[in-house]
Structures are given as structure tokens and as C-alpha cells.
N, CA, C and O atoms as a GROMACS GRO file, in nm:
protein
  352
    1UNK      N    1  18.976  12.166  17.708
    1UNK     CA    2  19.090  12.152  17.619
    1UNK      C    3  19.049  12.092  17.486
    1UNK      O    4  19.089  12.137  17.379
    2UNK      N    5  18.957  11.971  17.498
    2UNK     CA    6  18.972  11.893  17.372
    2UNK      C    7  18.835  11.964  17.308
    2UNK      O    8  18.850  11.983  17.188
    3UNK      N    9  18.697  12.011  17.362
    3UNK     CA   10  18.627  12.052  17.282
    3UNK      C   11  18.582  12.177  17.333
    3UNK      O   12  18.504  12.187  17.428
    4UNK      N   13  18.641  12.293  17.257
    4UNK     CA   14  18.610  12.448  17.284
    4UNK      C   15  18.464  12.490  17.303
    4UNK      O   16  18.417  12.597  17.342
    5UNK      N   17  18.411  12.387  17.268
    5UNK     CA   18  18.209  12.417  17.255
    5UNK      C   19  18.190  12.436  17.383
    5UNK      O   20  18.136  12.536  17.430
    6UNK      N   21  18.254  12.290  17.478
    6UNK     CA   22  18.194  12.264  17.585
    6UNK      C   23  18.155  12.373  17.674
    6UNK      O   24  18.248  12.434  17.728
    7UNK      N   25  18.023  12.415  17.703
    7UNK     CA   26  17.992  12.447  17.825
    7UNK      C   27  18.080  12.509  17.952
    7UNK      O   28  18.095  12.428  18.043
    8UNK      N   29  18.139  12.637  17.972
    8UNK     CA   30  18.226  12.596  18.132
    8UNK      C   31  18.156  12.568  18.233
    8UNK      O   32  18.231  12.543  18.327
    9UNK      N   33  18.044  12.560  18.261
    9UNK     CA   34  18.003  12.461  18.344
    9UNK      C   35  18.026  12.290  18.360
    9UNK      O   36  18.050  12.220  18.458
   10UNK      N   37  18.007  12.256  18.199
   10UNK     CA   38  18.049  12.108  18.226
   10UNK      C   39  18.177  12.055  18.201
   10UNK      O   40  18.226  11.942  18.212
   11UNK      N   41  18.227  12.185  18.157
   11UNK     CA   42  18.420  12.174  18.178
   11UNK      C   43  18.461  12.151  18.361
   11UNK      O   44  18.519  12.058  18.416
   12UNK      N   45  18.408  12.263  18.410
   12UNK     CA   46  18.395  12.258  18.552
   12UNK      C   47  18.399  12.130  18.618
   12UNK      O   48  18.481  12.081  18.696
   13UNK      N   49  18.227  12.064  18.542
   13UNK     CA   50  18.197  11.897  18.620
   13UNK      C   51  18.339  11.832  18.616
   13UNK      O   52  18.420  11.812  18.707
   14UNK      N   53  18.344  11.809  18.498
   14UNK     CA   54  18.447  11.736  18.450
   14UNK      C   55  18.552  11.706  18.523
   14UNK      O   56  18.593  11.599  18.568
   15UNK      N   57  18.615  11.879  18.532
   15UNK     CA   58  18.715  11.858  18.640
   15UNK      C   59  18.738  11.833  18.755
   15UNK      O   60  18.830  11.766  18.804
   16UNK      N   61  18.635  11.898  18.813
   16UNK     CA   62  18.612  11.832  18.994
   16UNK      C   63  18.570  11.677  18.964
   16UNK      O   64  18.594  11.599  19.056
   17UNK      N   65  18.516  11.629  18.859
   17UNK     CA   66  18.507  11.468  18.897
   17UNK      C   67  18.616  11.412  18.868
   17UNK      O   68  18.615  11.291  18.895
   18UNK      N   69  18.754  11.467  18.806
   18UNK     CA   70  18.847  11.431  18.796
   18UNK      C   71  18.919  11.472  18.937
   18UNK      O   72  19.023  11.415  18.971
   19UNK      N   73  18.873  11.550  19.000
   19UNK     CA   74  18.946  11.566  19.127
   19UNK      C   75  18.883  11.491  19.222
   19UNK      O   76  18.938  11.470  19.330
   20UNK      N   77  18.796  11.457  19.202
   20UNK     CA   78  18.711  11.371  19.335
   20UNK      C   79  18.780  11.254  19.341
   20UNK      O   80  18.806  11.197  19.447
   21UNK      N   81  18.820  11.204  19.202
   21UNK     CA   82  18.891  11.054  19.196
   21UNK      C   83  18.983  11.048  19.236
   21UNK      O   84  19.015  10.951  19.304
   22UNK      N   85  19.063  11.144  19.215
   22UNK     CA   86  19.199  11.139  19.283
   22UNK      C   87  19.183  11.174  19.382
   22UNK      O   88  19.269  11.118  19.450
   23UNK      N   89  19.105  11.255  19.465
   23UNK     CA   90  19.149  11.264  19.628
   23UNK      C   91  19.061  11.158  19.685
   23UNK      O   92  19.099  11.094  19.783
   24UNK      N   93  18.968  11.141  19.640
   24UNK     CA   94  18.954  10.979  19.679
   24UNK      C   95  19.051  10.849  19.698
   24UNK      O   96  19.054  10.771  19.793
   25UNK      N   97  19.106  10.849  19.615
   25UNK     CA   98  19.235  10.804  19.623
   25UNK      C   99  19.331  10.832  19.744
   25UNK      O  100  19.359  10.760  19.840
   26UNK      N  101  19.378  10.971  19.706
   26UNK     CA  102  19.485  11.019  19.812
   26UNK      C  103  19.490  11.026  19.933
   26UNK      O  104  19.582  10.987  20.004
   27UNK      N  105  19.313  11.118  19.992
   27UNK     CA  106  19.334  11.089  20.109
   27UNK      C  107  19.338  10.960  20.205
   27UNK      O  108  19.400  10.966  20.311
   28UNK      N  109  19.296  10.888  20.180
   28UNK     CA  110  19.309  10.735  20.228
   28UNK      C  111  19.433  10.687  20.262
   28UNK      O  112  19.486  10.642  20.363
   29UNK      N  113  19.485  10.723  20.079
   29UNK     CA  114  19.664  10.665  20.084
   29UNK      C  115  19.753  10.767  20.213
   29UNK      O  116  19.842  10.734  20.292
   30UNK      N  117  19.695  10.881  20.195
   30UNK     CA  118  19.812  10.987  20.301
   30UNK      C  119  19.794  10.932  20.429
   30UNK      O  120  19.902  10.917  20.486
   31UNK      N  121  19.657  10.882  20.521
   31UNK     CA  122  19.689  10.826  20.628
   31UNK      C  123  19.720  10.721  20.610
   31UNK      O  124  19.838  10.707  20.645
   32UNK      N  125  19.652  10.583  20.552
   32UNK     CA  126  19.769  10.480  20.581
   32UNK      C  127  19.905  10.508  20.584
   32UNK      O  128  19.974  10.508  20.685
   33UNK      N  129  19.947  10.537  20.454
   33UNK     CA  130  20.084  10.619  20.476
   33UNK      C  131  20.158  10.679  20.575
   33UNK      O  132  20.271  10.637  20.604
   34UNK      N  133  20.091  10.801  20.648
   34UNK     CA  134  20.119  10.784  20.722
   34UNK      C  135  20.096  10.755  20.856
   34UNK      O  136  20.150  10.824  20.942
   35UNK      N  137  20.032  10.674  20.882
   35UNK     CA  138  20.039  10.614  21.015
   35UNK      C  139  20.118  10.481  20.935
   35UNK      O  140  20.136  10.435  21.048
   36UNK      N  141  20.162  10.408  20.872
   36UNK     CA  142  20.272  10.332  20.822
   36UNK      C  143  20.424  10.363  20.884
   36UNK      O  144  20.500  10.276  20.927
   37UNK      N  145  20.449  10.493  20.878
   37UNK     CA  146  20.575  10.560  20.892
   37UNK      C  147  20.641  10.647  20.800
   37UNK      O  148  20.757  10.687  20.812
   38UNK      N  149  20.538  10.683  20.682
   38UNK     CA  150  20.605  10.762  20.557
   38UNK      C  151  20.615  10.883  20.626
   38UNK      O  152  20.542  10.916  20.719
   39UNK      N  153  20.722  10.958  20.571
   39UNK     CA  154  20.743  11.092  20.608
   39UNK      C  155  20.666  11.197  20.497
   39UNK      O  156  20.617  11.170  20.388
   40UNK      N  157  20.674  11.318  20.565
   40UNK     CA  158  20.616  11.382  20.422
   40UNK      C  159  20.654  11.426  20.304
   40UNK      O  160  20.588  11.488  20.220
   41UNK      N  161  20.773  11.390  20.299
   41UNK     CA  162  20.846  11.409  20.173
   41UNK      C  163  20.824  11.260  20.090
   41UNK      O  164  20.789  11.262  19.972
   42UNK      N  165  20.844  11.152  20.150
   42UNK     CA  166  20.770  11.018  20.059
   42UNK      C  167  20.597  11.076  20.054
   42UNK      O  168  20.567  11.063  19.935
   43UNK      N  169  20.556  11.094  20.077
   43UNK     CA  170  20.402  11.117  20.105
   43UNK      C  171  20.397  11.212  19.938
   43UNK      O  172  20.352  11.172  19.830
   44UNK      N  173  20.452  11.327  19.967
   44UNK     CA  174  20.449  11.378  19.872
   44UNK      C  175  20.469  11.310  19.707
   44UNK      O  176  20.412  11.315  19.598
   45UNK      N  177  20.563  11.258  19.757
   45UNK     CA  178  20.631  11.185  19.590
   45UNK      C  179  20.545  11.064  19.558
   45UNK      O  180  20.570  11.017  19.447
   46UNK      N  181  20.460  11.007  19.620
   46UNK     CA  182  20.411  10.930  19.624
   46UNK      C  183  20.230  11.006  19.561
   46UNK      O  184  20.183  10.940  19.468
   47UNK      N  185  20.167  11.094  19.594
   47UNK     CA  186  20.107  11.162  19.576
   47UNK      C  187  20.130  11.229  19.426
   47UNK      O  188  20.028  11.221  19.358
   48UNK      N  189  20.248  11.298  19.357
   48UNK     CA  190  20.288  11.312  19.227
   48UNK      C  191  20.248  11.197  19.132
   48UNK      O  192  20.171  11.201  19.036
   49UNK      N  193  20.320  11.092  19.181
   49UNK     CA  194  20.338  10.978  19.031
   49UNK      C  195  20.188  10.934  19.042
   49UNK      O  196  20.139  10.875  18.945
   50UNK      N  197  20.093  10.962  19.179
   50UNK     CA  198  19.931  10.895  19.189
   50UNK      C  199  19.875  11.024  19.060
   50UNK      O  200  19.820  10.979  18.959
   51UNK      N  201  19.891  11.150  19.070
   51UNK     CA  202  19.842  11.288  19.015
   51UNK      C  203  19.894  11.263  18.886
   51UNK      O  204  19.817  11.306  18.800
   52UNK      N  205  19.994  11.210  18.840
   52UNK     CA  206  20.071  11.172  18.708
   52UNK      C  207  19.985  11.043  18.626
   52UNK      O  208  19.952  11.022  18.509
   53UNK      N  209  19.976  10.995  18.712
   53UNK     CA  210  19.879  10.822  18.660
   53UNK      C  211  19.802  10.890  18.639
   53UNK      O  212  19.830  10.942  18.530
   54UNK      N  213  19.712  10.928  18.676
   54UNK     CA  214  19.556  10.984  18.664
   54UNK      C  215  19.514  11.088  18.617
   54UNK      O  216  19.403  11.132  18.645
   55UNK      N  217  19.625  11.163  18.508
   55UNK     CA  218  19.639  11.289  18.420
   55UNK      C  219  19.668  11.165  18.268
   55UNK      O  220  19.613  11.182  18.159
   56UNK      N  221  19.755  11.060  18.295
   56UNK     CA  222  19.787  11.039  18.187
   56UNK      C  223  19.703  10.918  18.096
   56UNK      O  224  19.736  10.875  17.986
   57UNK      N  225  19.544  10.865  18.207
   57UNK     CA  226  19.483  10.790  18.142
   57UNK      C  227  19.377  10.874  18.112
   57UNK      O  228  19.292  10.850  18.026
   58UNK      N  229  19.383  10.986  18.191
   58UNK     CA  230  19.282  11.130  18.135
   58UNK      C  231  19.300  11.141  18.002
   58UNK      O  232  19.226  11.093  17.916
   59UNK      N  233  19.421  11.217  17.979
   59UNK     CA  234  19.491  11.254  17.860
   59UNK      C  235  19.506  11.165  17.723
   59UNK      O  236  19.522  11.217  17.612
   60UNK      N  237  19.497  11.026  17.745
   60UNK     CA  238  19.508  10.900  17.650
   60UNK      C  239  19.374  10.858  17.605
   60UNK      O  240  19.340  10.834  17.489
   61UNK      N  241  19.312  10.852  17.700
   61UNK     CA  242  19.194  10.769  17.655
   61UNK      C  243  19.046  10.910  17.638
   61UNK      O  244  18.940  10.899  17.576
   62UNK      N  245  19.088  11.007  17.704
   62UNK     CA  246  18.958  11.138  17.701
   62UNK      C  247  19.017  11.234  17.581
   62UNK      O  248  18.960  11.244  17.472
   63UNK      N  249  19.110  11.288  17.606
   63UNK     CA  250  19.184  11.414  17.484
   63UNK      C  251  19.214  11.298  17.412
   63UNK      O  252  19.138  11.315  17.316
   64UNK      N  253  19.272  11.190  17.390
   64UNK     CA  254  19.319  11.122  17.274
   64UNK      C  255  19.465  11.162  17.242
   64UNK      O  256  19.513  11.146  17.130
   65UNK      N  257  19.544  11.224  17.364
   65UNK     CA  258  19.661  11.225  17.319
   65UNK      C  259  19.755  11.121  17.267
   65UNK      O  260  19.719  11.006  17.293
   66UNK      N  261  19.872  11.132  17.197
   66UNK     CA  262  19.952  11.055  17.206
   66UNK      C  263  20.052  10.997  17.320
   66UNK      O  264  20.136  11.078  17.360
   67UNK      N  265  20.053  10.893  17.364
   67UNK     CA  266  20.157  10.885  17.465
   67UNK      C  267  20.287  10.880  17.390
   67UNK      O  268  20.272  10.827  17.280
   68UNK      N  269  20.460  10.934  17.428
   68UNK     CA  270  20.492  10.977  17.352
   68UNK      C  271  20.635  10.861  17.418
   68UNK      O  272  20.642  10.833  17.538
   69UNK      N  273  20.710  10.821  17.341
   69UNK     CA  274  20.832  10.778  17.415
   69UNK      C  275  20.951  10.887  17.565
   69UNK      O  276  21.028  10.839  17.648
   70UNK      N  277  20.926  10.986  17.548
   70UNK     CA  278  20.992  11.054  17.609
   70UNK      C  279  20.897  11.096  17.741
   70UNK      O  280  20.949  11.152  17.838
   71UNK      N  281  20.721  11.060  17.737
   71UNK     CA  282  20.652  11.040  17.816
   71UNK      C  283  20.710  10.933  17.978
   71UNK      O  284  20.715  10.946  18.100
   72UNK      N  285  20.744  10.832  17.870
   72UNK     CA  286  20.745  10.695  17.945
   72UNK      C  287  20.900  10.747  18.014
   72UNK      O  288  20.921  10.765  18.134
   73UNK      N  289  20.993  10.762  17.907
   73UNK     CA  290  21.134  10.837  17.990
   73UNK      C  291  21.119  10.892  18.109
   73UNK      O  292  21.187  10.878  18.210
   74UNK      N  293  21.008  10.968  18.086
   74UNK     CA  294  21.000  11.080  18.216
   74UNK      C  295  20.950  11.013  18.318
   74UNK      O  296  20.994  11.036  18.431
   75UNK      N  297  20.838  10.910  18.295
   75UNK     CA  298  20.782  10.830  18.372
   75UNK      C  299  20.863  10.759  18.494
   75UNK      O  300  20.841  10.760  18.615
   76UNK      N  301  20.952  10.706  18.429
   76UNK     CA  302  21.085  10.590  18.452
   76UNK      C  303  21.169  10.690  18.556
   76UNK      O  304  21.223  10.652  18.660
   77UNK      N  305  21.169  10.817  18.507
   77UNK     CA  306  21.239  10.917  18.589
   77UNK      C  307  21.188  10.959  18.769
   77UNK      O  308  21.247  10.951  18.877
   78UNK      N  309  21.064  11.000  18.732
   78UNK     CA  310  20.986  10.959  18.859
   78UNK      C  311  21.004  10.844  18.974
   78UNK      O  312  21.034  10.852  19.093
   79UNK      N  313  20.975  10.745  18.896
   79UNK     CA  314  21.002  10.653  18.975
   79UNK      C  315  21.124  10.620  19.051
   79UNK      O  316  21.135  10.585  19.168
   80UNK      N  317  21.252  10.646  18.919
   80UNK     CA  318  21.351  10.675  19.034
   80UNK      C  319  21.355  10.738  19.138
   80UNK      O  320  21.411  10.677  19.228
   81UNK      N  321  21.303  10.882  19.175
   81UNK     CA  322  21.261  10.979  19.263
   81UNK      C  323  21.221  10.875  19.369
   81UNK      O  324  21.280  10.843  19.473
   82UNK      N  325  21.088  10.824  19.307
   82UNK     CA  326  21.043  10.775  19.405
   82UNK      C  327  21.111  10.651  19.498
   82UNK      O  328  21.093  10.633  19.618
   83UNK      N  329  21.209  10.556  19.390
   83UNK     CA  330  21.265  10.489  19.489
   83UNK      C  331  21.385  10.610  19.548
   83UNK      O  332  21.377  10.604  19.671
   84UNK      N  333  21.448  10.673  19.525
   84UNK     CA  334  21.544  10.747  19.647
   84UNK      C  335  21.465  10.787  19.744
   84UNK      O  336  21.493  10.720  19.843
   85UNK      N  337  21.386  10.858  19.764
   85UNK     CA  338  21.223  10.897  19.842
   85UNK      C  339  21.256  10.794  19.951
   85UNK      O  340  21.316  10.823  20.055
   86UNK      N  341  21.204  10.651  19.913
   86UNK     CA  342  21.200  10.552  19.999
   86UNK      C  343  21.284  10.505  20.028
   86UNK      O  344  21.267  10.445  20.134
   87UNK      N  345  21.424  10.492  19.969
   87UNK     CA  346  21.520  10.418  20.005
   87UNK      C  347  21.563  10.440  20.166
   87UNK      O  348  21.513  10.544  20.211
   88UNK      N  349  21.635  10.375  20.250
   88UNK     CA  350  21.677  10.383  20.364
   88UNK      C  351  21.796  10.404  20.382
   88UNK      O  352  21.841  10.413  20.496
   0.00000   0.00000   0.00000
């Protein structure tokens, strides 16, 4: 995205090491989770806002995007999700 030169090979790296981090992450979280008692619909939503975090310090600090106010809106939005998700 940010530099058209690059290589697709090391566009490639790039991305699977961006995927390694996050399922590094995830799978861990999905069994604690669930063997915790999450269902898979929390599992899921819980899994989004992790895929959302970790796109948006990609995006800020690697592309140099702007984070934008209507970013954070949306952000805030999620999370509601996520507390109905969990609520009881």
C-alpha cells in the first residue's frame, strides 16, 4: 500500500508477519476463552476489536495514516458490541 516499489515478495513477508502476530495472539485468547465459558459469538467479537487494534497501530505508525475522529467513533462503537456480546 504505502510503497508501490516494494517487492511482492516482501509485501508478502510483511503481511504474514502481520498475521503471525495476531494469531499469535488469538489462538491462545480463543481457548482460554473458551474453556472460560465464552460462546462463539463473544469469541468472535472479541477476535474483531483484537484484528481492529492491530490494523490500526499498523496503519498509524507503518502507512502513517491519520487517525481520524470518526475512527475513534467507530472504535467506541465496537466496544459497545462488545459489551452487549458479554452482557448477561
Amino acid at each position: 500500500l504505502k510503497d508501490k516499489g516494494l517487492p511482492l515478495w516482501k509485501a508478502i513477508l510483511i503481511s504474514w508477519g502481520i498475521a503471525f502476530f495476531e494469531y499469535c495472539v488469538m489462538v491462545p485468547a480463543n481457548r482460554i476463552g473458551y474453556q472460560g465459558g465464552w460462546g462463539a459469538f463473544q469469541l468472535k467479537m472479541a477476535q474483531e476489536v483484537i484484528t481492529l487494534l492491530v490494523f490500526t497501530v499498523f496503519a498509524v505508525y507503518y502507512l502513517k495514516e491519520p487517525f481520524q475522529t470518526k475512527y475513534l467513533i467507530s472504535f467506541l462503537f465496537l466496544i459497545g458490541a462488545v459489551y452487549f456480546a458479554f452482557k448477561k
